[in-house]
C-alpha positions as CSV (number, residue, x, y, z in Angstrom):
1,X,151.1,20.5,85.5
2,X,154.5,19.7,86.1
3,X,154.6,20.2,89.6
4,X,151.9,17.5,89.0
5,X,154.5,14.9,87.4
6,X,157.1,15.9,90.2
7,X,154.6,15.4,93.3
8,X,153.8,11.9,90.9
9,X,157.2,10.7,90.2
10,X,158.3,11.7,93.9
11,X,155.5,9.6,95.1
12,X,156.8,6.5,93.1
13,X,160.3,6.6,93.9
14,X,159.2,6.5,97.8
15,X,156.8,3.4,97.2
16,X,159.8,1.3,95.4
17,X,163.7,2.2,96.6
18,X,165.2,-0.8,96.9
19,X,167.0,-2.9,94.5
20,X,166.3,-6.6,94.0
21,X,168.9,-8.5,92.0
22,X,166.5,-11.1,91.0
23,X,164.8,-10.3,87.6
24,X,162.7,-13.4,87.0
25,X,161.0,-13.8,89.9
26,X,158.9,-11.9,92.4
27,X,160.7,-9.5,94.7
28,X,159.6,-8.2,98.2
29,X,157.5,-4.8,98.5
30,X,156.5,-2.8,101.3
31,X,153.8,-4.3,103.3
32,X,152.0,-8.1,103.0
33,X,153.4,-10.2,99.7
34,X,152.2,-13.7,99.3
35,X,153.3,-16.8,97.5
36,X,151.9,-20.8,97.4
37,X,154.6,-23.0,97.1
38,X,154.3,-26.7,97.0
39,X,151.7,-26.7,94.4
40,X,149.3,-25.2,96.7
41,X,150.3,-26.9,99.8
42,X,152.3,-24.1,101.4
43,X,150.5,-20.4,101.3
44,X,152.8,-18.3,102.8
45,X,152.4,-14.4,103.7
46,X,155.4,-12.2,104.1
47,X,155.9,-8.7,106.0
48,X,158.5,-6.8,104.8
49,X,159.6,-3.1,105.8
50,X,161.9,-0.7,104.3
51,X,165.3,-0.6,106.1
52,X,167.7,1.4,104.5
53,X,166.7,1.6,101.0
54,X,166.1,-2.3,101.3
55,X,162.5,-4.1,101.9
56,X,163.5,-6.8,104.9
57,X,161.0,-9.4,106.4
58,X,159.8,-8.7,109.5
59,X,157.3,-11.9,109.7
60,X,156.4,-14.7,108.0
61,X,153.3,-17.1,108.4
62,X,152.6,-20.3,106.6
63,X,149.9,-23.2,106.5
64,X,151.6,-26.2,105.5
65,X,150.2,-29.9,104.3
66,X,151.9,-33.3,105.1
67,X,152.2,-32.8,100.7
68,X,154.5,-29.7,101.3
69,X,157.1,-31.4,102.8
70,X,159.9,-32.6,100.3
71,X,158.6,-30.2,97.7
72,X,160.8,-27.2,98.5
73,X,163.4,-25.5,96.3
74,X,167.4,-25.1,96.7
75,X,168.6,-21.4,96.4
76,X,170.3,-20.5,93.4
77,X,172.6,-17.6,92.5
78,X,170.1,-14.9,92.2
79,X,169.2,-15.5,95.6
80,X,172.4,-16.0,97.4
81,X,173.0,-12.4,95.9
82,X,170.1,-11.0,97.2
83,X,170.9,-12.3,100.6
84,X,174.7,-10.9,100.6
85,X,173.2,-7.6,99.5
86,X,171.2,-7.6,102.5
87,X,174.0,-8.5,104.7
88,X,175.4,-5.8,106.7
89,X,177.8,-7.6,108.9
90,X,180.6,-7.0,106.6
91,X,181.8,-10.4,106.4
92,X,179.7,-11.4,103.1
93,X,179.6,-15.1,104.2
94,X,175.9,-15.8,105.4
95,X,173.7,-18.2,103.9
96,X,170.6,-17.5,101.7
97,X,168.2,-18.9,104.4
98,X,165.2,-20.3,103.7
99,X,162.4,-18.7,106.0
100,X,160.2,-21.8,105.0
101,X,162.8,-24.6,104.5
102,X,163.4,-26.5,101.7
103,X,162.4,-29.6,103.2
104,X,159.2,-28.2,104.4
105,X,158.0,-27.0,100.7
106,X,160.0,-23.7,100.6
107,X,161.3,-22.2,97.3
108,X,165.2,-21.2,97.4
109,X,164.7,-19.4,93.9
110,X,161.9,-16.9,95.7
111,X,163.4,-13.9,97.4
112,X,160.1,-14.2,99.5
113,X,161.9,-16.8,101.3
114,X,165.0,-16.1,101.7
115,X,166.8,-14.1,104.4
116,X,170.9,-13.4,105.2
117,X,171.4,-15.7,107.3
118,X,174.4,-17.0,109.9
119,X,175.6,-20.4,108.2
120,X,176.5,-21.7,111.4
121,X,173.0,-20.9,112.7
122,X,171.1,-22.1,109.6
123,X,173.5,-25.6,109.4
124,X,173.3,-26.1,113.0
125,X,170.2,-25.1,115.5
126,X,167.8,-23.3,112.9
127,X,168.2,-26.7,110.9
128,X,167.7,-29.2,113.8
129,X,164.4,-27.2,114.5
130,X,163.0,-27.7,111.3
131,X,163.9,-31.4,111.6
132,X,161.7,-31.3,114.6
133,X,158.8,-29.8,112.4
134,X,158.9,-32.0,109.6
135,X,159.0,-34.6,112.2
136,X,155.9,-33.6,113.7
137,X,154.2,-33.4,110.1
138,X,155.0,-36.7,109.3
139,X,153.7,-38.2,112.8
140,X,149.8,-37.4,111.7
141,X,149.9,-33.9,111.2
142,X,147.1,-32.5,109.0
143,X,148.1,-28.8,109.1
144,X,151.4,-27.3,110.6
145,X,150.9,-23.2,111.4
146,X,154.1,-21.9,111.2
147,X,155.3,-18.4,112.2
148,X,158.6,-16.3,112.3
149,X,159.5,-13.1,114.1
150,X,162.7,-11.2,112.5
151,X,164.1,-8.6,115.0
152,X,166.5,-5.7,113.9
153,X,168.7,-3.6,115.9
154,X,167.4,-0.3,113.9
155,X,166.0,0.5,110.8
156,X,169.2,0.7,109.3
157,X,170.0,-2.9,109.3
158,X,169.0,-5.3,106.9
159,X,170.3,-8.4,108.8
160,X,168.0,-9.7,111.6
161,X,169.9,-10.2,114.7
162,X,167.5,-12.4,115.6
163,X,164.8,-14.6,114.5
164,X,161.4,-16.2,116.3
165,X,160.4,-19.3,115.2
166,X,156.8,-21.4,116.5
167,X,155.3,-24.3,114.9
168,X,151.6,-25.5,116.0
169,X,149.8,-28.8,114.8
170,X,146.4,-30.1,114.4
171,X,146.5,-34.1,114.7
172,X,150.0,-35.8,115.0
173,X,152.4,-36.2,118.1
174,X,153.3,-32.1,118.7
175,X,151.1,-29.4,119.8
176,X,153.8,-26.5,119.8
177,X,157.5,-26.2,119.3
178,X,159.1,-22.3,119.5
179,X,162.7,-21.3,120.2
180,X,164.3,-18.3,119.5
181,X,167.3,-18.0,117.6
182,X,170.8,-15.8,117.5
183,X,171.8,-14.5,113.6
């Protein structure tokens, strides 16, 4: 019987590892995780994997309504934590990046949606970008399909090194937008 409890306790430790600083609200696990933002509008799924005792994202995929957009979320404390405990530069001055931006429906107070991110990058070319999306919502867009890619140099980092970014439209002035970007 008590090699019973071990074998089951063993197994529960391996399922959960990590630490997530934010208490409140819903932290990453291992495998697909799901939120709607935006009061329904944005339905975001999340991939995450475990890299060194931390889940990270590896993708992201969202559906999003002409009604997500300006219904987003700024990042708070608990999440610019969570995204300088997952930095592994060393510097401890990245951004708590929105994988869905603000301006696009994303929640900053979700550690779904947040990522370490290079403040240069996320203020500067990862920013413009998502200006072009919101854009192409607002030209006649019904639906915007939005995908990331987060790359890693091993499994021991919990900072993407870089991130994939595409956009797709139904309606509107933009087919597809993608660019690739540096963290």
């Amino acid at each position: 019987m008590l090699y019973l409890l071990f074998l089951f306790i063993t197994l529960l430790q391996r399922v959960n590892t990590s630490e997530c600083v934010c208490t409140t609200v819903q932290c990453p696990i291992q495998g697909e995780n799901n939120i709607i933002m935006g009061n329904g509008n944005a339905d975001m799924t999340y991939v995450y994997e475990l890299h060194n005792n931390h889940e990270v994202v590896t993708s992201a995929y969202v559906i999003i309504t002409p009604d997500s957009l300006n219904n987003g979320t700024k990042t708070t404390d608990c999440t610019r934590k969570y995204s300088r405990m997952l930095e592994d530069d060393g510097a401890q001055s990245c951004d708590a990046g929105h994988i869905l931006a603000n301006s696009l429906g994303g929640y900053g107070n979700e550690p779904l949606n947040i990522f370490p991110q290079n403040a240069t990058i996320n203020e500067g070319i990862f920013s413009q970008f998502e200006g072009r999306i919101y854009s192409c919502m607002k030209s006649g867009a019904n639906k915007g399909y939005l995908k990331w890619i987060f790359t890693y140099e091993n499994t021991g980092k919990t900072m993407p090194y870089k991130v994939f970014y595409s956009a797709e439209f139904d309606k509107g002035n933009c087919t597809e937008i993608s660019a690739e970007f540096p963290n």
